[in-house]
C-alpha positions in Angstrom: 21.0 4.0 -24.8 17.6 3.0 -24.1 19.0 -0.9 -23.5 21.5 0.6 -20.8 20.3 -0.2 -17.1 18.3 3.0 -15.0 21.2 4.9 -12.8 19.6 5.6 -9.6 20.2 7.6 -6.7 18.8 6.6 -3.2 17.9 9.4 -0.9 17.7 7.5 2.4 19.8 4.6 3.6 17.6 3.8 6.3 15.0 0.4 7.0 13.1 1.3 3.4 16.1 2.7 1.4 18.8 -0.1 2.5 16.7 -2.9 2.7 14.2 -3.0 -0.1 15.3 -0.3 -2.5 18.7 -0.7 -2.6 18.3 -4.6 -2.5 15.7 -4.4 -5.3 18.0 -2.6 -7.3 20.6 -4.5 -7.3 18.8 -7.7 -7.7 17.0 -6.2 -11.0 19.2 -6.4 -14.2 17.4 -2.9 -15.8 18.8 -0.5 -12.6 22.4 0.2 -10.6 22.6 2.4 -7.9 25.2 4.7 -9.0 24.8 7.7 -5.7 23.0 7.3 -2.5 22.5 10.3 0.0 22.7 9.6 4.0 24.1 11.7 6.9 25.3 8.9 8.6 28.6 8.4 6.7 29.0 4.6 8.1 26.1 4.1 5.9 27.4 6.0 2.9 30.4 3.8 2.8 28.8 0.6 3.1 27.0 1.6 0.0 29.9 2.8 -1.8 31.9 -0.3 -0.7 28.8 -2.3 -1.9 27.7 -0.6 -4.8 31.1 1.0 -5.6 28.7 4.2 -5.9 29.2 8.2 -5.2 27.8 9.4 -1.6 26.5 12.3 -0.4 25.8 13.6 2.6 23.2 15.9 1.1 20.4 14.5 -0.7 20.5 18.3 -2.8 24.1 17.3 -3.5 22.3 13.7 -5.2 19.6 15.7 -7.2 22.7 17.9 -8.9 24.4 14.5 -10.0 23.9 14.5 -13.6 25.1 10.6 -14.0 21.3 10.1 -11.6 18.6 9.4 -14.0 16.1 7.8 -11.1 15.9 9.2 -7.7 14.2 7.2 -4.7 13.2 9.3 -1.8 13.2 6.9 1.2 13.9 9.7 3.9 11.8 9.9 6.9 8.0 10.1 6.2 7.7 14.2 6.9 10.4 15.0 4.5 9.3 12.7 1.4 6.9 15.2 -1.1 9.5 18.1 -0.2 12.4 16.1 -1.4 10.2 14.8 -4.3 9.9 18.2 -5.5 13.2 19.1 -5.4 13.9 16.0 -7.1 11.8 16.8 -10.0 13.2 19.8 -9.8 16.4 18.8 -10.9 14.8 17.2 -13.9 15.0 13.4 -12.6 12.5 10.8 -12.5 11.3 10.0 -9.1 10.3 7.3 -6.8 8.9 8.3 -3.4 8.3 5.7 -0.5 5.2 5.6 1.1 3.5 8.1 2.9 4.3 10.1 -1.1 3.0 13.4 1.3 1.4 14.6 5.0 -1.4 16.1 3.3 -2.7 17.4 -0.2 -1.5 20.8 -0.2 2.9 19.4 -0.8 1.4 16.5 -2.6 -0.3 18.8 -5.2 3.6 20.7 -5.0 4.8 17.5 -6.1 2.6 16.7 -9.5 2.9 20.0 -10.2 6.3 19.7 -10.5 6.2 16.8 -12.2 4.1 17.9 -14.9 6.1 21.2 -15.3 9.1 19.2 -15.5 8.1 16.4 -17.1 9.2 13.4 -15.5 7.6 10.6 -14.0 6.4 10.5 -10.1 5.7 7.5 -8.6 5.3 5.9 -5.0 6.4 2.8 -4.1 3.3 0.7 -4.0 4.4 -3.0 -4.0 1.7 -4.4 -1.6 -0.8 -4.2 -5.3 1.8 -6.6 -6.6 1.4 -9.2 -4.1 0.4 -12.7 -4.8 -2.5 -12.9 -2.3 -3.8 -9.9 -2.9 -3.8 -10.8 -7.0 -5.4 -14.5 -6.5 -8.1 -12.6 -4.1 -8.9 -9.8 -6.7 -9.5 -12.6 -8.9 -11.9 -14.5 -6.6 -13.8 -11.2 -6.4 -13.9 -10.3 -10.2 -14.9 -14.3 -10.7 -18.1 -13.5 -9.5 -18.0 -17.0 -7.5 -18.8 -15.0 -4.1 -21.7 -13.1 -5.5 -22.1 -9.3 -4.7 -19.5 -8.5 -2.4 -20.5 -7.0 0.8 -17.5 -6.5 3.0 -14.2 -6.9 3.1 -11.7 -7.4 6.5 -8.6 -7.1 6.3 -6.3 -6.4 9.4 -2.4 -6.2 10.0 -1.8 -6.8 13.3 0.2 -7.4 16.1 1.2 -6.4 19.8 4.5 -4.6 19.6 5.3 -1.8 21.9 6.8 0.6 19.3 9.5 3.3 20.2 11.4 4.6 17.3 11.0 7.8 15.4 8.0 6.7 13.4 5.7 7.1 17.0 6.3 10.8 16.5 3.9 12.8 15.0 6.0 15.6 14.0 7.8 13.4 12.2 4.8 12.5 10.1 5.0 9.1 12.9 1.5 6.8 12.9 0.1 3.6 11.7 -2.0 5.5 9.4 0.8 6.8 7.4 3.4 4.2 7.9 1.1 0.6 7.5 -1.7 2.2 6.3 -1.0 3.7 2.7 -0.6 -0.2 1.9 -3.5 -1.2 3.3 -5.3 2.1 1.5 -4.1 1.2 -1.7 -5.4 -2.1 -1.7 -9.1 -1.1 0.0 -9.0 1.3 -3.1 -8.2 -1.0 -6.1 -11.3 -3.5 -4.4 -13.7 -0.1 -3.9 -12.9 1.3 -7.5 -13.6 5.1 -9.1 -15.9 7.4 -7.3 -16.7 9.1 -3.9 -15.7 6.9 -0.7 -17.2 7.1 2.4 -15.0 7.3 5.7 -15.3 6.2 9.2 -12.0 6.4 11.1 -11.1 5.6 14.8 -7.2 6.8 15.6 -6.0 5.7 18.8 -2.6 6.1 20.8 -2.3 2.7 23.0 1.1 1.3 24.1 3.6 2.2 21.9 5.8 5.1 23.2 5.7 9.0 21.2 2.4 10.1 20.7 1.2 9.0 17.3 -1.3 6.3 16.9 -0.8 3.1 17.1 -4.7 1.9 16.6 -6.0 2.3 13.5 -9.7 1.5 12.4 -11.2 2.9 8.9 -14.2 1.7 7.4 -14.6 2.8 3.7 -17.7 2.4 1.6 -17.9 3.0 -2.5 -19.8 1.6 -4.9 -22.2 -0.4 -2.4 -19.3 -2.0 -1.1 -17.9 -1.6 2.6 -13.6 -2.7 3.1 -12.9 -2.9 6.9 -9.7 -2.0 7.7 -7.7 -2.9 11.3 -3.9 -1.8 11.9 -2.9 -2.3 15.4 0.2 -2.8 17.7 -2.0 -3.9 20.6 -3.9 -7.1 19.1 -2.2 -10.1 21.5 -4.2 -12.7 18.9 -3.8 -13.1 15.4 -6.6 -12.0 12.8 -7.1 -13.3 9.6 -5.2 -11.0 6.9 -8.2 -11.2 4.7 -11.7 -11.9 5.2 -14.7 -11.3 2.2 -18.2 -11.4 2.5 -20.2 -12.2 -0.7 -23.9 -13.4 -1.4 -23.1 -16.3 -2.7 -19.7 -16.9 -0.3 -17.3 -16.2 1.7 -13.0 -16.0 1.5 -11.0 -16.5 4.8 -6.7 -15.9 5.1 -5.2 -19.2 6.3 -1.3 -19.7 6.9 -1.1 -21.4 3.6 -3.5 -19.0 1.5 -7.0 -18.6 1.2 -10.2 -20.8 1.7 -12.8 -20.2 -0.1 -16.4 -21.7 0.6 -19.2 -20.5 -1.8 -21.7 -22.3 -4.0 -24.4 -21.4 -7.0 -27.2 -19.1 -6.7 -28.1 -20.1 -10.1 -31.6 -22.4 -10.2 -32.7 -21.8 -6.5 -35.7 -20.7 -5.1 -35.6 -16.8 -4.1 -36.3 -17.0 0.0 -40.1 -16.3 0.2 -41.0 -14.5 3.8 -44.0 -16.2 5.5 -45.6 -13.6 7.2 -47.8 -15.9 9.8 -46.7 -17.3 12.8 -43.6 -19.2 12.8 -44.0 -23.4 12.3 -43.6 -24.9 15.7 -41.9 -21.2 17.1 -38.6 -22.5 14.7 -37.4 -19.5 12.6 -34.4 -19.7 9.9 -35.7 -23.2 9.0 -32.1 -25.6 7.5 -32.2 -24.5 3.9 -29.5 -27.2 2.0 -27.1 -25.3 -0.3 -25.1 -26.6 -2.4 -21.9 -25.5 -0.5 -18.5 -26.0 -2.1 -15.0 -25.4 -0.8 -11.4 -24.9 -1.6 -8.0 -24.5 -0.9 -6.1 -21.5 -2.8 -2.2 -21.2 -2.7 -1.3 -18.8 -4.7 2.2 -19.0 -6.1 4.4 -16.4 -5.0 6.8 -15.7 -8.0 8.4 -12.2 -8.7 8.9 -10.4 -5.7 6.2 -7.2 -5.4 9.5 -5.3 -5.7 11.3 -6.3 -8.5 7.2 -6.5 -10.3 7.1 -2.7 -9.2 10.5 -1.8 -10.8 9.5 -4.0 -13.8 6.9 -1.6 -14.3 8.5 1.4 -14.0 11.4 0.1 -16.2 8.9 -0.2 -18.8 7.5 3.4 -18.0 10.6 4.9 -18.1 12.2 2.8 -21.4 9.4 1.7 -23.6 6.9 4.5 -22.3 4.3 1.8 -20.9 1.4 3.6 -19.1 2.6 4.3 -15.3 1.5 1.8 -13.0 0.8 3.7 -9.7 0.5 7.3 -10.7 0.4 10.1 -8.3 -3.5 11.2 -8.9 -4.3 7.3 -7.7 -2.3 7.9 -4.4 -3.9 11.2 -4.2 -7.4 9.4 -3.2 -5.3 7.6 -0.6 -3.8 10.6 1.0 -7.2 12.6 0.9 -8.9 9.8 3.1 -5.6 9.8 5.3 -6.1 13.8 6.0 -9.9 12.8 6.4 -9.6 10.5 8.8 -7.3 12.7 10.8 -10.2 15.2 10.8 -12.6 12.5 11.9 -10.1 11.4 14.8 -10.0 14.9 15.8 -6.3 15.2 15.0 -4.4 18.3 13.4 
């Protein structure tokens, strides 16, 4: 019945699969986990105890459950477009955590096997969803910062990391574990077309050997989107910082503030090409400067607003909301700025 709730399957009762699928799910009225996959059997009876839910050891053993209509790959990193493909496979519709793939080559795998299958692929893409990020895209599109120029935005901290995802070979890194978020976003402000790519990949404190340090600076459509990802920043940075001709947006603890004014009936700077008055240069030009304070509601949770969407993909046939071609761009720039850092 199209009214009855999504049975899913969660492949992964780690950090991502425990803690924000399997919570999402059960908080949303449209889904119920009905089988989760885990080696660790502790963890596959807390979810059956929980859930009252089939376990598997084997997530192949999860794809073969014919009462699974929704699978959500939240195994480690490395293993995720694999699994997806298997997944699809089988014939179910399927969520993948971010990173969705390590590089192009299984990512392309994985839509063809959606498409061959027909069913829906999706990663999990809540960061889009999140209040901030909404009440700053519609600063932007206002227009009431002028052309924007630049956008900052960092997430950092100074954690000396030592779990699994510091290795590379497990597909380990900033880049891919902090940074599809962060590339989604940049790539929703930059819109369609080619984007340009400076990247800086650095190992610092953290132990393993992926990198902890992560600088990219993308440019598309004559607009630039700074992006910082570190473990070794001791100070806090300001999430979000946008640079506009007409203004200029700033993160504070409570939101944004915004200081801009009107361009509209001002005289366009005129260069005096002589010798500077008195040796003074940048003469005090008043503008009309106003400011303000945005605190932007928080409302749905970005999870349950992801699995909204996909509920209405998968039961009224709604377009999909993050498809797999959109996090395509994001994974080409990851393998591109692995080239640029000089790593394999």
């Amino acid at each position: 019945m199209a009214s009855a709730p999504i049975s899913v399957g969660i492949a992964g009762l780690g950090r991502s699969g425990w803690n924000i699928h399997a919570a999402a799910l059960e908080a949303h009225e449209g889904y119920r986990v009905a089988a989760v996959a885990d080696p660790v059997l502790e963890r596959r009876d807390e979810a059956r105890a929980r859930f009252g839910c089939t376990a598997y050891e084997e997530p192949r053993d999860l794809f073969a459950d014919p009462a699974v209509e929704l699978v959500v790959v939240a195994t480690p990193s490395h293993t995720h477009a694999p699994l997806a493909a298997q997944a699809l496979e089988a014939h179910k519709q399927v969520v993948v955590e971010k990173p969705m793939a390590q590089d192009l080559d299984e990512l392309d795998l994985a839509i063809a096997a959606a498409r061959r299958t027909e069913r829906v692929l999706t990663c999990y893409q809540p960061y889009r969803f999140h209040a901030d990020f909404l009440a700053l895209r519609e600063v932007i599109a206002s227009g009431r910062l002028g052309r924007v120029v630049l956008v900052k935005h960092t997430r950092n901290n100074f954690v000396r990391r030592s779990d699994w995802q510091m290795l590379r070979r497990f597909g380990g890194g900033e880049l891919s574990n902090n940074g599809p978020h962060s590339l989604d976003q940049a790539l929703l402000l930059l819109g369609e077309g080619p984007v340009e790519v400076c990247a800086d990949l650095q190992h610092t404190i953290g132990g393993g050997d992926a990198e902890d340090h992560v600088k990219l600076l993308l440019k598309a459509n004559g607009m630039v989107v700074d992006i910082e990802i570190s473990h070794c920043c001791a100070l806090p940075q300001p999430e979000w910082m946008v640079f506009g001709t007409a203004g200029a947006l700033c993160s504070t603890p409570a939101g944004f503030r915004v200081r801009c004014f009107d361009p509209a009936g001002l005289p366009t700077p005129v260069v005096d090409e002589g010798p500077a008055a008195g040796r003074r240069y940048q003469r005090p030009e008043e503008l009309p400067w106003r400011e303000e304070e945005l605190h932007p509601a928080q409302g749905r949770p970005p999870a349950l607003r992801f699995y909204d969407g996909l509920l209405q993909t998968l039961r009224a046939g709604a377009p999909l909301e993050v498809t797999a071609q959109s996090v395509r761009r994001q994974i080409e720039i990851i393998e591109r700025a692995r080239r640029l850092a000089g790593l394999p």
